[in-house]
C-alpha positions as CSV (number, residue, x, y, z in Angstrom):
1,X,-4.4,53.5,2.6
2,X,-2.9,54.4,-0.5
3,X,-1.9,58.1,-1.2
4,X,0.3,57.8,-4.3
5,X,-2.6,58.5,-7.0
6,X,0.2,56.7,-9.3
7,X,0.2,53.9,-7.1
8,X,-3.5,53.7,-7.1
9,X,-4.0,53.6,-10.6
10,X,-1.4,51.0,-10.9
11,X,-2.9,48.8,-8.8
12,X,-6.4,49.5,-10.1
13,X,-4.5,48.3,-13.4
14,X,-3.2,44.7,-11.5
15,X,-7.1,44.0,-10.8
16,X,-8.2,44.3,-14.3
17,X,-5.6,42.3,-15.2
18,X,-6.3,39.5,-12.8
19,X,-10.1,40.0,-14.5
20,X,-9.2,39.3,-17.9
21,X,-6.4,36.3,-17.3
22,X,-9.6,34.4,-16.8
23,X,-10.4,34.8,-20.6
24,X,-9.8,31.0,-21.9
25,X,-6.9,29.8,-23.0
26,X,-7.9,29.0,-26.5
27,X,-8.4,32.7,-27.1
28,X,-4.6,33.4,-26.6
29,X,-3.3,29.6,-27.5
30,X,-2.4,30.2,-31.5
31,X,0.1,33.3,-30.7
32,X,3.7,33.8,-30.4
33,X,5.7,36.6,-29.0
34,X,7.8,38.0,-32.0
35,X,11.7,37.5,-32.4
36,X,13.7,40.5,-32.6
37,X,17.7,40.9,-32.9
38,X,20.1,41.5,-31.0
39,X,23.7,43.1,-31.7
40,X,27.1,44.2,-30.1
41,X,25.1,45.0,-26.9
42,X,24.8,41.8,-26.0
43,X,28.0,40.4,-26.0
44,X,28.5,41.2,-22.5
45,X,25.7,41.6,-19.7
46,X,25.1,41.9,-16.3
47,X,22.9,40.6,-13.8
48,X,21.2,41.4,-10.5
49,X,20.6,38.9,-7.7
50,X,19.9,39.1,-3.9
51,X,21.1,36.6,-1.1
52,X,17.5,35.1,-1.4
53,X,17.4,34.7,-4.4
54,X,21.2,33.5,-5.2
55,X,20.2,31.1,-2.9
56,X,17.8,29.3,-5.1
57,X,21.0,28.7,-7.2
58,X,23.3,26.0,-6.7
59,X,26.4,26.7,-9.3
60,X,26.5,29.9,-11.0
61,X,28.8,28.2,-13.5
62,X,26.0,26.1,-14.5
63,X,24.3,28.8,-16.5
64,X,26.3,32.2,-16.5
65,X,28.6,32.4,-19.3
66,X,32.0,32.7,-18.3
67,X,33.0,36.5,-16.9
68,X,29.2,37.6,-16.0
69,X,29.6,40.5,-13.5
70,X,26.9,39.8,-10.8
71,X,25.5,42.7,-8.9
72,X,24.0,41.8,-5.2
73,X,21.5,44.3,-4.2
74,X,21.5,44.9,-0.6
75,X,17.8,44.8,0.5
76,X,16.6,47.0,3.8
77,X,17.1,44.7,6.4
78,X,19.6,42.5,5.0
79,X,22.7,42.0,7.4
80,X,25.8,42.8,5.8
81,X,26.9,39.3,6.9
82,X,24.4,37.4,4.2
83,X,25.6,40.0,1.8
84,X,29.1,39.3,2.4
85,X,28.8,35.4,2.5
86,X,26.8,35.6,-1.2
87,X,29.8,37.7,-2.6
88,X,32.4,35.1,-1.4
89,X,30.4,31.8,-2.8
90,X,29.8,34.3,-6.4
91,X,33.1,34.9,-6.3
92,X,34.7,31.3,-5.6
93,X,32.6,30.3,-8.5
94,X,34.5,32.8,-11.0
95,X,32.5,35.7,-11.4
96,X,33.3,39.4,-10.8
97,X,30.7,40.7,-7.7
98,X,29.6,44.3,-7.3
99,X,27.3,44.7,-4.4
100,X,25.1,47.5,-3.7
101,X,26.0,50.2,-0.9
102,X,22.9,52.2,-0.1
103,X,24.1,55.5,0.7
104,X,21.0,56.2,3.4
105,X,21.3,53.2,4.6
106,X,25.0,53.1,6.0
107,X,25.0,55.0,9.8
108,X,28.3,56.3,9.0
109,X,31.8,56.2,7.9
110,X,33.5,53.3,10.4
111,X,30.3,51.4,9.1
112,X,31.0,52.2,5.8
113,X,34.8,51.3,5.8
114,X,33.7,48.2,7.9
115,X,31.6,46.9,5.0
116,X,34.2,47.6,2.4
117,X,37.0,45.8,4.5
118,X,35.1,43.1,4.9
119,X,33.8,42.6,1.4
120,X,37.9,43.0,0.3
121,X,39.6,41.0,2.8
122,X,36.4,37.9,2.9
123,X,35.4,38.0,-0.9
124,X,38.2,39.9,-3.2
125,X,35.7,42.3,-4.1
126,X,36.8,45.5,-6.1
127,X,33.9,46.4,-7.7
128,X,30.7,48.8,-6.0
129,X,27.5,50.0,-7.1
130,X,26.9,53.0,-4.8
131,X,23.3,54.6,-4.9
132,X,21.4,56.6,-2.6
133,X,18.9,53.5,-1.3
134,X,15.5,53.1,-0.8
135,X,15.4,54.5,2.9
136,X,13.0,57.9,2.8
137,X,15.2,59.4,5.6
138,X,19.0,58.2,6.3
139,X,20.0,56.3,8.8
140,X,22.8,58.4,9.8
141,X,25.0,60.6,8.0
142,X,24.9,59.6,4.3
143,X,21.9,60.4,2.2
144,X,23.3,60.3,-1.8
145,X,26.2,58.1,-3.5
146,X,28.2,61.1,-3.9
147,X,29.0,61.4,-0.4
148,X,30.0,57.6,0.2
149,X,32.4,58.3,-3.3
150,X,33.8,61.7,-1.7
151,X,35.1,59.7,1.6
152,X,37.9,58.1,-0.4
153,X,37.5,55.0,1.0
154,X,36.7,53.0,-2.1
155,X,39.8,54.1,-3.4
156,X,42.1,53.6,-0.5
157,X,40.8,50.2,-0.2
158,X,42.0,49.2,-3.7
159,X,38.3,49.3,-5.5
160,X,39.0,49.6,-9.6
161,X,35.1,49.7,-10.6
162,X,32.5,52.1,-8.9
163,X,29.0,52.0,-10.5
164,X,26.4,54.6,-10.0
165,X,22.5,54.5,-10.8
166,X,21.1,56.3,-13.9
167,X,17.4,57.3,-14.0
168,X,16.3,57.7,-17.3
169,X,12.4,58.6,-16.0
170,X,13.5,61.1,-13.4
171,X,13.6,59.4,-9.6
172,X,10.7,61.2,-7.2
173,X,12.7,59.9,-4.2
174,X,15.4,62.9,-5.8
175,X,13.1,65.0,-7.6
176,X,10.2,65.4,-5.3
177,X,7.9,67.8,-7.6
178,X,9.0,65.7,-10.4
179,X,11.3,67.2,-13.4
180,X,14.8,66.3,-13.3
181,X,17.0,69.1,-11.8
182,X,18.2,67.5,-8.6
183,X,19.0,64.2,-10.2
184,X,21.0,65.8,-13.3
185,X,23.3,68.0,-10.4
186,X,23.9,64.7,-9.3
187,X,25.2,63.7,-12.1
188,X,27.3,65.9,-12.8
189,X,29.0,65.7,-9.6
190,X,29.5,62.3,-10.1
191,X,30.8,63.0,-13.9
192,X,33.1,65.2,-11.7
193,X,34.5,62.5,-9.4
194,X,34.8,60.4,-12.5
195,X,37.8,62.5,-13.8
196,X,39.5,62.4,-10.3
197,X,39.2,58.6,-9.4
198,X,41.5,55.9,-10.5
199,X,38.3,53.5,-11.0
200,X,36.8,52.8,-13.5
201,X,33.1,53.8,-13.7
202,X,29.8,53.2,-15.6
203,X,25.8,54.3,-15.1
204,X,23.3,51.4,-14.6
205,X,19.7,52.6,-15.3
206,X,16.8,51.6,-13.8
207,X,14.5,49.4,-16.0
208,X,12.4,51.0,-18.6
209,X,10.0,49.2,-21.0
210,X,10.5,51.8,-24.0
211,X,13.6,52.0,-25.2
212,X,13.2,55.7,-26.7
213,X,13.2,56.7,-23.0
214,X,16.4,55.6,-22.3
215,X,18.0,56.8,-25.8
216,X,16.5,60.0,-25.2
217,X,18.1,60.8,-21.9
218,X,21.3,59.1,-23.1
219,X,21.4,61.8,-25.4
220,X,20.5,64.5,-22.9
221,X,23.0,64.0,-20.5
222,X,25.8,63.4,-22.9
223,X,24.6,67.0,-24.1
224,X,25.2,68.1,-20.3
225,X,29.2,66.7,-20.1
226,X,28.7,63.0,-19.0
227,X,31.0,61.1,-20.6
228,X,30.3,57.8,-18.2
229,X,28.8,54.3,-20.1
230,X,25.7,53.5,-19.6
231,X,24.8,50.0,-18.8
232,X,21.0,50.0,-19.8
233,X,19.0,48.6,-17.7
234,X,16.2,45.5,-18.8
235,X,13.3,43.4,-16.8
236,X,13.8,39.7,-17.5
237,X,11.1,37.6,-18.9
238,X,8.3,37.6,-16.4
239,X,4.8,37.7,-15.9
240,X,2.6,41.1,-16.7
241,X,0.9,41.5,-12.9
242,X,4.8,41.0,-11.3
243,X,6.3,43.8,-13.9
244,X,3.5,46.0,-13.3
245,X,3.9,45.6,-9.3
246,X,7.7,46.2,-9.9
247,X,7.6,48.9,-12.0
248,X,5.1,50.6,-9.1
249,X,7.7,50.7,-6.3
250,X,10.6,50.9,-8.2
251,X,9.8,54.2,-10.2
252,X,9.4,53.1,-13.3
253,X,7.3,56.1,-15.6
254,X,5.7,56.9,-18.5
255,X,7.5,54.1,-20.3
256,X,4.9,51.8,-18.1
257,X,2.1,52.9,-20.4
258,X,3.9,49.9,-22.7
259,X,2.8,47.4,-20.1
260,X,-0.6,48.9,-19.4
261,X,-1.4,49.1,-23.5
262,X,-0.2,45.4,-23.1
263,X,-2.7,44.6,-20.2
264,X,-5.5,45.6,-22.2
265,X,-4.8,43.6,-25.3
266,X,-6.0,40.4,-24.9
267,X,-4.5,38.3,-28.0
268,X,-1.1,39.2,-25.8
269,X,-2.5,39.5,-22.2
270,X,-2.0,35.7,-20.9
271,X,2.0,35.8,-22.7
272,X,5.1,35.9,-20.7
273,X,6.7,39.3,-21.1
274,X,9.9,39.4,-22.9
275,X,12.3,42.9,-23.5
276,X,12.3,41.8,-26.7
277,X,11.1,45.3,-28.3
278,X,12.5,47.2,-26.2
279,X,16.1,45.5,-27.0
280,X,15.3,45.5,-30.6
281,X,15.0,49.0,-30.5
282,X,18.0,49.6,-28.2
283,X,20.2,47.9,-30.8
284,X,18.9,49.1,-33.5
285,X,19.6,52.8,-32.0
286,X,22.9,51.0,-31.3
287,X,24.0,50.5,-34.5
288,X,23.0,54.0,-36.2
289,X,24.8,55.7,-33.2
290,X,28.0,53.7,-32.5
291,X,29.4,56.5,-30.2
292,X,26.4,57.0,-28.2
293,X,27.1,56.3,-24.3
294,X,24.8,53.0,-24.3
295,X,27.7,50.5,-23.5
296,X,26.1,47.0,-22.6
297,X,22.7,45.8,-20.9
298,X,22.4,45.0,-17.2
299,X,19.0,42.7,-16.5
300,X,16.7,42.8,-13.5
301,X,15.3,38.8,-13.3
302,X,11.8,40.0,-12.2
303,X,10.7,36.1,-13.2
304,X,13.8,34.7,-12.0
305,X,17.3,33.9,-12.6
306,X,16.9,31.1,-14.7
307,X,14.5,32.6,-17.3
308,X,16.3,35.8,-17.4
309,X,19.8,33.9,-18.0
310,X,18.2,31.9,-20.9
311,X,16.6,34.4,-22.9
312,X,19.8,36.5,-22.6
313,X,21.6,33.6,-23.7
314,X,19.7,32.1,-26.6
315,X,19.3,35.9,-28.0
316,X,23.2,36.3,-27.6
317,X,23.5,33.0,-29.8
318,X,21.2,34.1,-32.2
319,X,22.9,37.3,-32.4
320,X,26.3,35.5,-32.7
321,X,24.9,33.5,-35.9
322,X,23.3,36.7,-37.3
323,X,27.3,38.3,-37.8
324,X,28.6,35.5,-38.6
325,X,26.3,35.6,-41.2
326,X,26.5,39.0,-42.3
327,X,30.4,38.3,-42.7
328,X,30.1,35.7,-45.2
């Protein structure tokens, strides 16, 4: 049974859609999704893969440009020893690694230390995105990123980037009546711990589908004291019922009225999804605010690695030949 009236409207949402993708082709055949531009934010990005789904690829050097920082999120369930073994073969291949530590999710500190020993001494890695998790209740004594930071182990262990997760929407896993007052103290501890740590740090959002949703919060907690990058956050090309199934367990809020608008519209209904808008608007923001905090885009390949890696690399190009132009 489903209690989460969210959730239940969401997924009253998915069946409408799976109604209407029986419209016939020819209705949706003569349309294109629009090209947008892209600017200084894309010369570097990110990308997030599990050991499943890393798995599915052979050579990372075969499509990630040279340098790509791969983040490996560490799914409930998933022994550290599949997590380890994907950083190693990522990293042999020549890319930096930054695996997820779930805060609720590690029992407690010899765990924790364990895990980081082993990811240093088996796979070189320095880099950590530490986040509370997706556990309702911890495991043991953790429950929030700011207590795995506060240990000092990711410092004594030689660890020069630590990552933290933004949420631009408010997180009801933090914020249980909804607003945003637990999740902005929690920031500004970590904004704290930013000016006492050697490593280098950076906020990666959650996904959003508007990008006046993320520009507006950068701007709020920049207002606050938070002087950390943000790494904005973007769904990869997919298909509309898996963003809209994403977005429901992931959190995603009132930016996901772009998807449902999108579900009812028929001429674009049967059409891939691509963040094409919403990174239009994010540069374009971008470029009339050059000292906001937005630093570079991390992407979530909801349709896969491959798709995700192409767009992101044909709309780098095309940025690439937009300045060159402009410079002539």
């Amino acid at each position: 049974m489903i209690s989460d009236p969210f959730l239940m409207y969401t997924l009253t949402d998915i069946k409408e859609v799976d109604r209407m993708m029986q419209l016939p082709n020819s209705v949706h055949s003569h349309l294109r999704e629009p090209k947008g531009s892209v600017s200084t934010l894309m010369e570097q990005w990110s990308i997030e893969v599990t050991p499943r789904t890393a798995a599915k690829i052979d050579d990372f050097r075969a499509i990630l440009p040279k340098g790509t920082r791969v983040y490996i999120a560490h799914i409930g369930g998933t022994p550290i020893e599949d997590m380890v073994m994907t950083a190693r073969r990522i990293h042999e291949q020549g890319f930096p690694v930054m695996p997820h530590f779930p805060a609720r999710s590690i029992p407690n500190a010899a765990t924790l230390e364990d895990w980081i020993f082993r990811y240093r001494e088996e796979a070189d890695v320095k880099q950590a995105l530490l986040l509370g998790g997706n556990n309702a209740k911890p495991d043991g004594a953790f429950e929030s990123a700011i207590q795995l930071m506060e240990t000092g182990l990711f410092d004594r262990h030689g660890f020069n980037r630590l990552h933290i997760a933004g949420h631009p929407e408010g997180s009801r896993d933090i914020d249980k009546q909804g607003g945003t007052t637990n999740v902005d103290s929690a920031l500004a501890s970590k904004q704290d711990f930013a000016s006492r740590t050697d490593a280098e740090m950076a906020i990666v959002t959650q996904f959003a589908f508007e990008a006046s949703a993320v520009t507006n919060w950068a701007e709020r907690i920049r207002d606050m004291g938070v002087t950390i990058p943000v790494h904005v956050g973007i769904a990869g090309p997919a298909k509309l019922k898996t963003l809209i199934q994403y977005a429901a367990t992931c959190g995603v809020g009132a930016s996901l009225q772009v998807l449902k608008k999108r579900a009812f519209d028929v001429t674009r209904l049967l059409m891939p999804y691509e963040p094409t808008d919403v990174v239009r608007d994010l540069l374009e923001y971008k470029s009339k605010n050059p000292d906001s905090l937005l630093e570079q885009l991390h992407v979530f390949p909801l349709g896969g690695i491959p798709a995700a890696v192409e767009w992101m690399k044909q709309h780098s190009a095309e940025n690439e030949r937009q300045r060159a132009g402009s410079l002539r």
